[in-house]
C-alpha positions as CSV (number, residue, x, y, z in Angstrom):
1,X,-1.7,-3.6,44.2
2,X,-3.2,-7.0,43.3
3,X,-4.6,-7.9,40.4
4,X,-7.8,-10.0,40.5
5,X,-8.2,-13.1,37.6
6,X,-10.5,-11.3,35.4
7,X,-8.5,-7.9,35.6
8,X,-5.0,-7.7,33.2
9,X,-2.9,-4.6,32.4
10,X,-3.8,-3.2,29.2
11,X,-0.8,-4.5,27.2
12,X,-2.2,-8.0,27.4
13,X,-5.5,-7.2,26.5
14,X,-6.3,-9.6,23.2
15,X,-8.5,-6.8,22.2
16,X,-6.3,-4.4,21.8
17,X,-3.9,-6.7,19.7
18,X,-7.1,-7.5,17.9
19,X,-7.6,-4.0,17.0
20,X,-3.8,-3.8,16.4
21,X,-3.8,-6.5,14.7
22,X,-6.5,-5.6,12.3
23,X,-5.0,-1.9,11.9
24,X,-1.8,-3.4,10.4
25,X,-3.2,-5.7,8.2
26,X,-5.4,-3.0,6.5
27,X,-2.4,-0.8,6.0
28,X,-1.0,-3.5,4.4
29,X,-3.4,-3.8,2.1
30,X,-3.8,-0.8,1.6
31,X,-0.1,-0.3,0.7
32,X,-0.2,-3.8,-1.4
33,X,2.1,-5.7,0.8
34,X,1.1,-9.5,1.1
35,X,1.4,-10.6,4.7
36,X,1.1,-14.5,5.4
37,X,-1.5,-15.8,8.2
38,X,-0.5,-14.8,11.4
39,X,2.0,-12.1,10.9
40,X,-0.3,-9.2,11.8
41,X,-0.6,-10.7,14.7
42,X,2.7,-11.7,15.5
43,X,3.7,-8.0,14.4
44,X,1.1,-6.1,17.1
45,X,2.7,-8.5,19.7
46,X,6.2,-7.2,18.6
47,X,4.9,-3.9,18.8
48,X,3.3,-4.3,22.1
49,X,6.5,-5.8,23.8
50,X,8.6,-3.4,22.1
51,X,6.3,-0.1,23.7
52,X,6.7,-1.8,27.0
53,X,10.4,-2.3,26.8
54,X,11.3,1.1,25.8
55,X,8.7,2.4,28.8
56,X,10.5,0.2,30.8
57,X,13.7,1.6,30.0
58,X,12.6,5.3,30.3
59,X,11.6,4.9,33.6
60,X,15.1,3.1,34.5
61,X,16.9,6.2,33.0
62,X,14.5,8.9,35.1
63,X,15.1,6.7,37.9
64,X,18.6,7.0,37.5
65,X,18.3,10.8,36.5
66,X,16.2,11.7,39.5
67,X,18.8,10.0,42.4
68,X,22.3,11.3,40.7
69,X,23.6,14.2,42.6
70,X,23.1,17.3,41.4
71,X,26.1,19.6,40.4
């Protein structure tokens, strides 16, 4: 399946890091932590590759899983 130019998978949608982005800083806050410019947004990006990696991963492992022979 193709993507077209204006279509992009979900994890690189800049609104959801925006929403991510603003999420984390108003925990922050609310917790009383400082964060410097850019770090919530460097943080949701972290948190976005990370979600994808581990997804990645799991489906490696069912993958793997579902073609070892069966005892």
């Amino acid at each position: 399946m193709s993507l077209q130019s204006e279509e992009k998978p979900a994890f690189d949608s800049l609104t959801l890091r925006s929403v991510a982005a603003i999420a984390i800083a108003v925990a922050a806050g609310k917790a009383g932590v400082y964060l410097p410019d850019g770090a919530p947004q460097e943080l949701a990006g972290s948190i976005f590759n990370l979600i994808a990696t581990l997804g990645m991963i799991g489906v490696a492992v069912g993958r793997t899983r579902a073609r070892a022979k069966l005892s």
